[in-house]
Structure formats: C-alpha cells, structure tokens
Biopython code that builds the backbone (N, CA, C, O; Angstrom):
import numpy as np
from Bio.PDB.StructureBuilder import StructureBuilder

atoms = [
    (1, "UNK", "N", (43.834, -7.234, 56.706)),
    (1, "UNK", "CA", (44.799, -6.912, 57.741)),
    (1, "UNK", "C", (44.522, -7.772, 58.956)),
    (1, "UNK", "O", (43.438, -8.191, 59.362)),
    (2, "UNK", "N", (45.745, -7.945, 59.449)),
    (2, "UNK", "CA", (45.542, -9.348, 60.676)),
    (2, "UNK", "C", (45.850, -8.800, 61.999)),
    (2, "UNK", "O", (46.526, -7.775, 61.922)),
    (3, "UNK", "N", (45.642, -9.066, 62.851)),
    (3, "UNK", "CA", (46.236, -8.277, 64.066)),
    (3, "UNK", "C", (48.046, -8.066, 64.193)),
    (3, "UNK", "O", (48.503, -7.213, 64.954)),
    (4, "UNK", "N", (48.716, -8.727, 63.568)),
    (4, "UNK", "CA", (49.873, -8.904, 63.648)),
    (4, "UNK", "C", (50.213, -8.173, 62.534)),
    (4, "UNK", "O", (51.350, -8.503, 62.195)),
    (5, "UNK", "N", (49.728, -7.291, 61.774)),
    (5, "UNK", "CA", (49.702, -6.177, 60.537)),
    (5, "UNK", "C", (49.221, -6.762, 59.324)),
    (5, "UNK", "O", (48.826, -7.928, 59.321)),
    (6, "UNK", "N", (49.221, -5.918, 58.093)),
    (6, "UNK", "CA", (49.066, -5.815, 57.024)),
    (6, "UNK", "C", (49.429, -7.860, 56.821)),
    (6, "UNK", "O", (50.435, -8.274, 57.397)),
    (7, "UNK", "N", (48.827, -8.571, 56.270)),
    (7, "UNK", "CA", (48.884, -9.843, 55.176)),
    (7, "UNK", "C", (48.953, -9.607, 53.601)),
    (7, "UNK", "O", (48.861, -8.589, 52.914)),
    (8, "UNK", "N", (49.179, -11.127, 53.264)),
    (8, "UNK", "CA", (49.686, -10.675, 51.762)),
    (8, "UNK", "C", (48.751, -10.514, 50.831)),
    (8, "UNK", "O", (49.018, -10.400, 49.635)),
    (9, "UNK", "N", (46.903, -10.481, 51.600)),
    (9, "UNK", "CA", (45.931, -10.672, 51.254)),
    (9, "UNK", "C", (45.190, -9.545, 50.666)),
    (9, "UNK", "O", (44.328, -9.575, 49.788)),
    (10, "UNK", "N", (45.981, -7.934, 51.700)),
    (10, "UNK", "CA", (45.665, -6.939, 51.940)),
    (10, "UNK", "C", (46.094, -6.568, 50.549)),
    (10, "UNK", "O", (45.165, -6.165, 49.850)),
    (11, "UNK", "N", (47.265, -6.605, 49.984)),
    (11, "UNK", "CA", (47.396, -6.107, 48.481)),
    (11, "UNK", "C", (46.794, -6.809, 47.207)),
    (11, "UNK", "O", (46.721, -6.206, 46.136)),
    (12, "UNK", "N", (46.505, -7.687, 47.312)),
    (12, "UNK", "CA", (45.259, -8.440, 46.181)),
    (12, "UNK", "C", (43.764, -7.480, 45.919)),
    (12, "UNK", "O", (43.184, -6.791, 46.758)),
    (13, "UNK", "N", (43.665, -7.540, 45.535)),
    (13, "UNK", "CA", (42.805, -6.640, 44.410)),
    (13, "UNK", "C", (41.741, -8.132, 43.338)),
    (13, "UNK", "O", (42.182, -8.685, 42.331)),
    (14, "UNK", "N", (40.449, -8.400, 43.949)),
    (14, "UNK", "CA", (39.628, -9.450, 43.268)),
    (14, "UNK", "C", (38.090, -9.005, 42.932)),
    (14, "UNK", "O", (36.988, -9.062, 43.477)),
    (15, "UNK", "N", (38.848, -8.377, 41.323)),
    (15, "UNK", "CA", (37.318, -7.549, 40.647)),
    (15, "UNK", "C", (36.144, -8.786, 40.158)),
    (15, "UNK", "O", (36.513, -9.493, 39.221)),
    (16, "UNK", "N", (34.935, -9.033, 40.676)),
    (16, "UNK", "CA", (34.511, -10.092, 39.450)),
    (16, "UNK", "C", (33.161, -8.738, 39.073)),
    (16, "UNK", "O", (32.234, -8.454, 39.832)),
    (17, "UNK", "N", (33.423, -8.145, 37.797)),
    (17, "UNK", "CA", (32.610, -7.246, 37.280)),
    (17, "UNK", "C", (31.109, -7.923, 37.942)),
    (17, "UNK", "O", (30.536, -7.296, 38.833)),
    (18, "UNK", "N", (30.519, -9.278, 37.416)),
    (18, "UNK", "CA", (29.507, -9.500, 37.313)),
    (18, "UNK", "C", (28.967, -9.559, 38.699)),
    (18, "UNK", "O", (27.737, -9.541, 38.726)),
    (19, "UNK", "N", (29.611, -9.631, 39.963)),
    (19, "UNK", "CA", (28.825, -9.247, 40.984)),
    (19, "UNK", "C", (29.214, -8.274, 42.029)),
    (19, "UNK", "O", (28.672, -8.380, 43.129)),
    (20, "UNK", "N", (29.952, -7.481, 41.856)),
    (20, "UNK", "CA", (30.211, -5.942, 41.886)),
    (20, "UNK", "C", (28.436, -5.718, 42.636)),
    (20, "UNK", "O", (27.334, -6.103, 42.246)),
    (21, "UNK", "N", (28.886, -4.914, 43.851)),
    (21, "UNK", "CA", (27.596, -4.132, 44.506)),
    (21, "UNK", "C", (27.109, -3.159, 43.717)),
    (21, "UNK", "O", (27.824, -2.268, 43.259)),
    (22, "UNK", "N", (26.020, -3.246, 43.530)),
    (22, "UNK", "CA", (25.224, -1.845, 43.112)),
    (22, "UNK", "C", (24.863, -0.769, 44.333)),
    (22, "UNK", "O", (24.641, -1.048, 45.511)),
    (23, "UNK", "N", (24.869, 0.411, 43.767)),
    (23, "UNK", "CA", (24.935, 1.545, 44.588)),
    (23, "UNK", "C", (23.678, 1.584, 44.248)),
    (23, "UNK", "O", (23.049, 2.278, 45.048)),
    (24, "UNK", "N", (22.736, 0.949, 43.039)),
    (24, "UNK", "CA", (21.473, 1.611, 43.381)),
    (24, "UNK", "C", (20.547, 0.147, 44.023)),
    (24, "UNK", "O", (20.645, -1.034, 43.693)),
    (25, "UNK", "N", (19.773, 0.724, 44.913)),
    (25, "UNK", "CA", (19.084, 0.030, 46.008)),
    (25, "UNK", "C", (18.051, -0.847, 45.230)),
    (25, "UNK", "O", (18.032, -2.076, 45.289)),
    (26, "UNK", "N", (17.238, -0.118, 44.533)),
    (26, "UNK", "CA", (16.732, -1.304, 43.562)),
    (26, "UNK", "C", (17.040, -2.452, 42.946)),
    (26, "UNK", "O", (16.255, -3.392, 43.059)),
    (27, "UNK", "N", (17.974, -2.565, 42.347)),
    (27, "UNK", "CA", (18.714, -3.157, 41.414)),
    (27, "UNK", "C", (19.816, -4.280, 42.438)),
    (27, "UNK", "O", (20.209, -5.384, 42.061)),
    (28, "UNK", "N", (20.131, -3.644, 43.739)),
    (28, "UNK", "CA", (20.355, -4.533, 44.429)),
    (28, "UNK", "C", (19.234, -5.971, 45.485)),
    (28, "UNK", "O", (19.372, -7.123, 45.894)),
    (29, "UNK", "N", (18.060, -4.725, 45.474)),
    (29, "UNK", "CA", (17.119, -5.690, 46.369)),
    (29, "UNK", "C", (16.657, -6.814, 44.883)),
    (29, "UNK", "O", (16.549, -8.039, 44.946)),
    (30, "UNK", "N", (16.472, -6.035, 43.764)),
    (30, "UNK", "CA", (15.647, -6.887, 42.918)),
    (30, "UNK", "C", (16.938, -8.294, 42.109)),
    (30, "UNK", "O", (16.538, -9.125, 41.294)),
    (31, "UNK", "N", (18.074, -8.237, 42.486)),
    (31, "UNK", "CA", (19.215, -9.207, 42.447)),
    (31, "UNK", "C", (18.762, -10.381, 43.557)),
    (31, "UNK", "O", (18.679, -11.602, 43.421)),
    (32, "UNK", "N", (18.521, -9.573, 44.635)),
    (32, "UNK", "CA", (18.670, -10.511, 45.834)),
    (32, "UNK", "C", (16.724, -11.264, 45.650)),
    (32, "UNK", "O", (16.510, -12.390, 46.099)),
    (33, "UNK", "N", (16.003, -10.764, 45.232)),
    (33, "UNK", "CA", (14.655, -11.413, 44.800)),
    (33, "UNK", "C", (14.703, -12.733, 44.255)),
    (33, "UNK", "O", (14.221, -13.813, 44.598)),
    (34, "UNK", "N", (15.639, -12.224, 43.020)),
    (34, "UNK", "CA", (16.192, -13.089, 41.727)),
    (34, "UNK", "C", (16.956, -14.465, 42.424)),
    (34, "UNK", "O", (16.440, -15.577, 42.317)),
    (35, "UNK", "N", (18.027, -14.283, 43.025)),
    (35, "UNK", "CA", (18.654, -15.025, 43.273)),
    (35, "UNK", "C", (17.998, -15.866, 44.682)),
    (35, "UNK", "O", (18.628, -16.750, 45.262)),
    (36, "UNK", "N", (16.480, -15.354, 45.133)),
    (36, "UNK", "CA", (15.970, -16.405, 46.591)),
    (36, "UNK", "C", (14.839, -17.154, 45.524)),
    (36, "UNK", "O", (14.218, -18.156, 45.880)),
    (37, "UNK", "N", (14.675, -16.575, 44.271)),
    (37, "UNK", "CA", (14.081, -17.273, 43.789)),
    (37, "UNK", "C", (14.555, -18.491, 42.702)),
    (37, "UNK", "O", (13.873, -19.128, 41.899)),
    (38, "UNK", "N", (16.115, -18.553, 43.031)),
    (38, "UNK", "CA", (16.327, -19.692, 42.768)),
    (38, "UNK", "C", (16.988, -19.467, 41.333)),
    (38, "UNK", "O", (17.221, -20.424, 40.594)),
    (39, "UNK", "N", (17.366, -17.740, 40.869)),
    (39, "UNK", "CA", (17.584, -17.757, 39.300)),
    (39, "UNK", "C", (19.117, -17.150, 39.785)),
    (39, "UNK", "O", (19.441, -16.896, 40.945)),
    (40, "UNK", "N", (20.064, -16.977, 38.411)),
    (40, "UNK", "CA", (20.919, -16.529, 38.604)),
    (40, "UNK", "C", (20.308, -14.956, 37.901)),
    (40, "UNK", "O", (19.629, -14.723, 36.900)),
    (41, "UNK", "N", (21.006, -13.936, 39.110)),
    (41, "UNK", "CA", (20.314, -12.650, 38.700)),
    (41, "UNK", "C", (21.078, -12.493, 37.055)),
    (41, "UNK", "O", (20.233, -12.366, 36.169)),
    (42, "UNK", "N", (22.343, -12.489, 36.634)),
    (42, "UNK", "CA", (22.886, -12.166, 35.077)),
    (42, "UNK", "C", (22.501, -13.057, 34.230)),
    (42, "UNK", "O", (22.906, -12.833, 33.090)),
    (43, "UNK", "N", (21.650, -14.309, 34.399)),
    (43, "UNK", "CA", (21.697, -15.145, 33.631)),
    (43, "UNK", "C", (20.498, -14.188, 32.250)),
    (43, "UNK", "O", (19.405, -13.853, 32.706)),
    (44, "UNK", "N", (20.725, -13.881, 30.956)),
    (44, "UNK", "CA", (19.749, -13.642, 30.303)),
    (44, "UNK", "C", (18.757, -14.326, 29.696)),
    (44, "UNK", "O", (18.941, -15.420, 29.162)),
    (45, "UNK", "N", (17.658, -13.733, 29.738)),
    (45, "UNK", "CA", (16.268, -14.116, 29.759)),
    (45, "UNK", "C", (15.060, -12.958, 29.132)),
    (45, "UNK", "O", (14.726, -11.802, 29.394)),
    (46, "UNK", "N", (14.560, -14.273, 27.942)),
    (46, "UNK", "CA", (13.872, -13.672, 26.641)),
    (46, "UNK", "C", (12.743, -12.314, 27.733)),
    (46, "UNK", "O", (12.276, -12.258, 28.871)),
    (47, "UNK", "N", (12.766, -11.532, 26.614)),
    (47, "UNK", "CA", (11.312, -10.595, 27.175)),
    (47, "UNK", "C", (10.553, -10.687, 26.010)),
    (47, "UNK", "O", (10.858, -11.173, 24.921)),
    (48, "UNK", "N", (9.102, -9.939, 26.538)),
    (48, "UNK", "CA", (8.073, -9.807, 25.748)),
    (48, "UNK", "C", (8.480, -9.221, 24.321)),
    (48, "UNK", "O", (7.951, -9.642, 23.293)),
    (49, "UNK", "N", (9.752, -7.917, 24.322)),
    (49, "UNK", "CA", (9.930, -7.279, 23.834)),
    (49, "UNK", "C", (10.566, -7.362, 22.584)),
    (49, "UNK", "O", (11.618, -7.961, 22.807)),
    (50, "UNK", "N", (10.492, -7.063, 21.295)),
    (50, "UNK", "CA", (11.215, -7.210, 20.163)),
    (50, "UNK", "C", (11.597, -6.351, 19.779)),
    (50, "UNK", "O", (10.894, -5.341, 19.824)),
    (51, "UNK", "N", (12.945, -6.295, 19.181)),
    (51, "UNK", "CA", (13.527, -5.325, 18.419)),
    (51, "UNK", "C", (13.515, -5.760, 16.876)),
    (51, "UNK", "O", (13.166, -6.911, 16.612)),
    (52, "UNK", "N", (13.922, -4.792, 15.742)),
    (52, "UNK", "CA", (13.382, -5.457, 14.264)),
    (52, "UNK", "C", (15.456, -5.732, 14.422)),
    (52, "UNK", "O", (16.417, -5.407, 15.120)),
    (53, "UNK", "N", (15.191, -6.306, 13.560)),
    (53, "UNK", "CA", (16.541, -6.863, 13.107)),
    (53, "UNK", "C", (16.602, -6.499, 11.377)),
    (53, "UNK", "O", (15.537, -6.718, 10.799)),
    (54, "UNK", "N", (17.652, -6.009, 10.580)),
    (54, "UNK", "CA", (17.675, -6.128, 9.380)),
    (54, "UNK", "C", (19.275, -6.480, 8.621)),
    (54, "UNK", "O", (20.307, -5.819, 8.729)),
    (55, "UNK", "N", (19.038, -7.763, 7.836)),
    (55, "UNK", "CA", (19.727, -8.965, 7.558)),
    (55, "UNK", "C", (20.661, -8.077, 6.733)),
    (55, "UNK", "O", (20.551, -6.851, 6.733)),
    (56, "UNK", "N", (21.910, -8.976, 5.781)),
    (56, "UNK", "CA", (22.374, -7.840, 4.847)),
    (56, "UNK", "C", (22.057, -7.990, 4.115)),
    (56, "UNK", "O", (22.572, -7.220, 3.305)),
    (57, "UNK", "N", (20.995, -8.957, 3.435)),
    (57, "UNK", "CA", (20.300, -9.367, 2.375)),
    (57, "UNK", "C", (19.269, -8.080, 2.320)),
    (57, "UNK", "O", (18.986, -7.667, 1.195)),
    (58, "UNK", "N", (18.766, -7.508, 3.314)),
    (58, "UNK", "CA", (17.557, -6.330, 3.155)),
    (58, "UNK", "C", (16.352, -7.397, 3.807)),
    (58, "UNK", "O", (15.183, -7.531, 3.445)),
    (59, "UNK", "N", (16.837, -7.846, 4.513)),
    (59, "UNK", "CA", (15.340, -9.072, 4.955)),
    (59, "UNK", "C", (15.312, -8.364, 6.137)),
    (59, "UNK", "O", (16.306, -7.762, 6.544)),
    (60, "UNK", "N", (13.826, -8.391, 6.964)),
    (60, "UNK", "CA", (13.771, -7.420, 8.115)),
    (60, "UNK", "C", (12.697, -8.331, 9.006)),
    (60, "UNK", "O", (11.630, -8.686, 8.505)),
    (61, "UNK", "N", (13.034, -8.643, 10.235)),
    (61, "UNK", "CA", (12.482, -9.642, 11.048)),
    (61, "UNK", "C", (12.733, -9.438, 12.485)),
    (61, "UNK", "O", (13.886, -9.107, 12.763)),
    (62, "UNK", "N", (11.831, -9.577, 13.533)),
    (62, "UNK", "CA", (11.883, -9.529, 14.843)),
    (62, "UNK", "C", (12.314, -10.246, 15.467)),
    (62, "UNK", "O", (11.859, -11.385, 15.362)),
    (63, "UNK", "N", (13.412, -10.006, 16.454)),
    (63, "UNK", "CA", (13.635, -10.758, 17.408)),
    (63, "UNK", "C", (13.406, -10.479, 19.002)),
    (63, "UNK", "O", (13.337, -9.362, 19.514)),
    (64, "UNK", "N", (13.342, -11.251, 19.418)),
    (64, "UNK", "CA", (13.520, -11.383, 21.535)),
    (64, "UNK", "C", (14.291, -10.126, 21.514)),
    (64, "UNK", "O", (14.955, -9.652, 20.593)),
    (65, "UNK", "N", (13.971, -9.444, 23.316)),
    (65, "UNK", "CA", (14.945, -8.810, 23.317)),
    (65, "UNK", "C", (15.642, -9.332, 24.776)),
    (65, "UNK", "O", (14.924, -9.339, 25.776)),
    (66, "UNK", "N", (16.902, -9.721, 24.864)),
    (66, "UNK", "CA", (17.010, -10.762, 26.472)),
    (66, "UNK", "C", (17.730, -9.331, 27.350)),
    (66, "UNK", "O", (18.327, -8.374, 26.856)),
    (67, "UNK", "N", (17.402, -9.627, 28.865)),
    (67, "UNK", "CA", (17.664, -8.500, 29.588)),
    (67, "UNK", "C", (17.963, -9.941, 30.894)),
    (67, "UNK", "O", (17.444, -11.042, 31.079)),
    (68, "UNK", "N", (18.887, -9.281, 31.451)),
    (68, "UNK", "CA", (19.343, -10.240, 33.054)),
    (68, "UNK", "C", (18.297, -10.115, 33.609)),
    (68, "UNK", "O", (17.550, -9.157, 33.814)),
    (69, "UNK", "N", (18.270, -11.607, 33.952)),
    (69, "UNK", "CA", (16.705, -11.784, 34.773)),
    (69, "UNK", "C", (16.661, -10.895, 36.093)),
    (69, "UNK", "O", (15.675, -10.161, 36.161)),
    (70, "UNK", "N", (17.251, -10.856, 36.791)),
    (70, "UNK", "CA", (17.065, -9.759, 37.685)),
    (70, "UNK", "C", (16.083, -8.652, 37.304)),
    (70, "UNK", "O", (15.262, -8.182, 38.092)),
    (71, "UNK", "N", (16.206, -8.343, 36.265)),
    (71, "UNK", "CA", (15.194, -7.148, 35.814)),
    (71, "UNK", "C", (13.649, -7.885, 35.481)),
    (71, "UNK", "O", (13.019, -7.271, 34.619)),
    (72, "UNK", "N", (13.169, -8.733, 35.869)),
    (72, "UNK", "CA", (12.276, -9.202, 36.538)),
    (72, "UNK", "C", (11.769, -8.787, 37.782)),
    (72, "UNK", "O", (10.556, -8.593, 37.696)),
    (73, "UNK", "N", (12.250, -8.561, 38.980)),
    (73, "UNK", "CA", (11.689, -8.555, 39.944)),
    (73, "UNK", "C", (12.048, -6.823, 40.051)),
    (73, "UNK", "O", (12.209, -6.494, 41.226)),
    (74, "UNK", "N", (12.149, -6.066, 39.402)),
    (74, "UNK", "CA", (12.585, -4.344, 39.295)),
    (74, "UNK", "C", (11.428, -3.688, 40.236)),
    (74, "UNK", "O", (11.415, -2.961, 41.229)),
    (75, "UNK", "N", (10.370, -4.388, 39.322)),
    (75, "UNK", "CA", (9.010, -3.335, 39.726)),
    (75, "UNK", "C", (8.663, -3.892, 41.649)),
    (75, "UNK", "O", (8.500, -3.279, 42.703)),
    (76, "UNK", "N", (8.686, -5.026, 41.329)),
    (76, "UNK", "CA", (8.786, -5.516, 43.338)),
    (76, "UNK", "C", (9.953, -5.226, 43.175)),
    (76, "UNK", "O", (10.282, -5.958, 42.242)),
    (77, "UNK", "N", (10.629, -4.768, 43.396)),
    (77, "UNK", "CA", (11.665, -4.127, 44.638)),
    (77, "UNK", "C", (11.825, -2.946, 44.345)),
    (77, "UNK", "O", (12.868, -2.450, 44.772)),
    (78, "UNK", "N", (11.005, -2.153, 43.625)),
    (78, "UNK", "CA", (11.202, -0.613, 43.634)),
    (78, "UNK", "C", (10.148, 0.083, 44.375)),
    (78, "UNK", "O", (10.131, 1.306, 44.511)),
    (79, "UNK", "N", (9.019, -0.942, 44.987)),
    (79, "UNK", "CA", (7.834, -0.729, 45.877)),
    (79, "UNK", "C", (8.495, -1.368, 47.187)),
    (79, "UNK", "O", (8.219, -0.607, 48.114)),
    (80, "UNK", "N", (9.191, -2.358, 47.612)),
    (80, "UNK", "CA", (9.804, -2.661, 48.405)),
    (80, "UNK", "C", (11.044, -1.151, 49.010)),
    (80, "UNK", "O", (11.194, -0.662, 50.130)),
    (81, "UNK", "N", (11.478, -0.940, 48.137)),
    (81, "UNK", "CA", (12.576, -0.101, 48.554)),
    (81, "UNK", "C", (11.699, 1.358, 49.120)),
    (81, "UNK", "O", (11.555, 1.792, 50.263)),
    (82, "UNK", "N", (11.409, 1.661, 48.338)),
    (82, "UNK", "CA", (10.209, 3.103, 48.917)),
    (82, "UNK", "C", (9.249, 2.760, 49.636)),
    (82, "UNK", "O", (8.554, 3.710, 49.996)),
    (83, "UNK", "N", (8.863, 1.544, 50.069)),
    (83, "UNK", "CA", (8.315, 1.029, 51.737)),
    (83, "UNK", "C", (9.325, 1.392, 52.692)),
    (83, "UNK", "O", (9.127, 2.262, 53.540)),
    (84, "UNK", "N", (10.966, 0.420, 52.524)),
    (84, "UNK", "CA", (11.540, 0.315, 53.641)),
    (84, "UNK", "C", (12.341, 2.091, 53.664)),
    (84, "UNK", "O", (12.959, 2.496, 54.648)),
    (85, "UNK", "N", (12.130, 2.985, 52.293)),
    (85, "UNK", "CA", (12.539, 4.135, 52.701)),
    (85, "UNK", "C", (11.547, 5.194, 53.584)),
    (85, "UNK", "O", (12.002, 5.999, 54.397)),
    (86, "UNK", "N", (10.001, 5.028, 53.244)),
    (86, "UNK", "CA", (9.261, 5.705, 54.049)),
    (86, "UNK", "C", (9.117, 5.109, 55.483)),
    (86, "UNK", "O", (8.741, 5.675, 56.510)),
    (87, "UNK", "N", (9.511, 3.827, 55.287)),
    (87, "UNK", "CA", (10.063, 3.182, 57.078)),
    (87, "UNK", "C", (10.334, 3.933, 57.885)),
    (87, "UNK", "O", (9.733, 4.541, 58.771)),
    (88, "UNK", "N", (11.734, 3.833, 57.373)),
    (88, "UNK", "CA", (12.686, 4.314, 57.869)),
    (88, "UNK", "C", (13.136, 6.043, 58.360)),
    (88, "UNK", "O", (14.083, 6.381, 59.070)),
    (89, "UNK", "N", (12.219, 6.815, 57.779)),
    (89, "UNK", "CA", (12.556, 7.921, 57.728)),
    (89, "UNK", "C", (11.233, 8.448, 58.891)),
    (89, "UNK", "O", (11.165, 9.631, 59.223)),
    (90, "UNK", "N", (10.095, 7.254, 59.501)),
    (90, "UNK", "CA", (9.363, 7.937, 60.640)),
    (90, "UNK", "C", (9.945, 7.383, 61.715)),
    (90, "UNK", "O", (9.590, 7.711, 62.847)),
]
sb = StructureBuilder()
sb.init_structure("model")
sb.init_model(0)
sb.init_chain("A")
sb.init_seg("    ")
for serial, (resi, resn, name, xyz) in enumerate(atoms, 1):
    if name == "N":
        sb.init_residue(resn, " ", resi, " ")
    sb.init_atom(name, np.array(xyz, "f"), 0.0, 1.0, " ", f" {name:<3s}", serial, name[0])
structure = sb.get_structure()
C-alpha cells in the first residue's frame, strides 16, 4: 500500500515454499548459521546416518540419509536460542 492507496502490488500473493519463515526459533536461527556460513540452508547434505534400503530383487543395502544442511547447525542454535531466551526474560 502506497500513500496514495492500495497498489497493484497489494493483491499479489508471492509464496516461495522454500523460504517461508519459520515460526520455530531454532530452525530459523540455525538457517541463518547455515546461510553466514556460506551454505544454502535447503541444499541436501549426506549424514552419518543410514537407512537399509531393500531392492525388488530381495537385495538389502545401506544408504546415506540426506537432511537440509541447515540441520547442521540445530544443536548451536538451540543453545543460542535458550541463551538469548534466558536473556531476555531478566
């Protein structure tokens, strides 16, 4: 809206799912970690973790399990966030 009223800007509607705010505070600080460190927070990225996989042949084998790198920096910014919440609350 412009001082001179409503623009044609005001009825546009511009969803991009993939960077949509998170309501949870973690997940937003540990995005913004991700992304000063130079990564794209959705880009996926292998973990330690394997899941079994089974072929239709009956063959059964492990693979990666990939998670958005953002979920990298989870554990720092979930100690970050309950710092700046016990901050904030003396």
């Amino acid at each position: 809206m412009t001082d001179d009223g409503p623009s044609e800007d005001d009825n546009v509607i511009r969803l991009d799912w993939r960077h949509l705010p998170s309501s949870d505070p973690v997940e937003r600080v540990a995005r913004a970690l991700c992304r000063y460190a130079g990564h794209d927070p959705d880009q996926p990225v292998p973990t330690e973790r394997v899941e079994p996989v089974l072929t239709p042949e009956g063959v059964t084998f492990e693979r990666s399990v990939d998670e958005p790198a953002w979920k990298a920096y989870a554990e720092e910014a979930g100690r970050l966030v309950a710092a700046f919440e016990a901050f904030s609350r003396s």
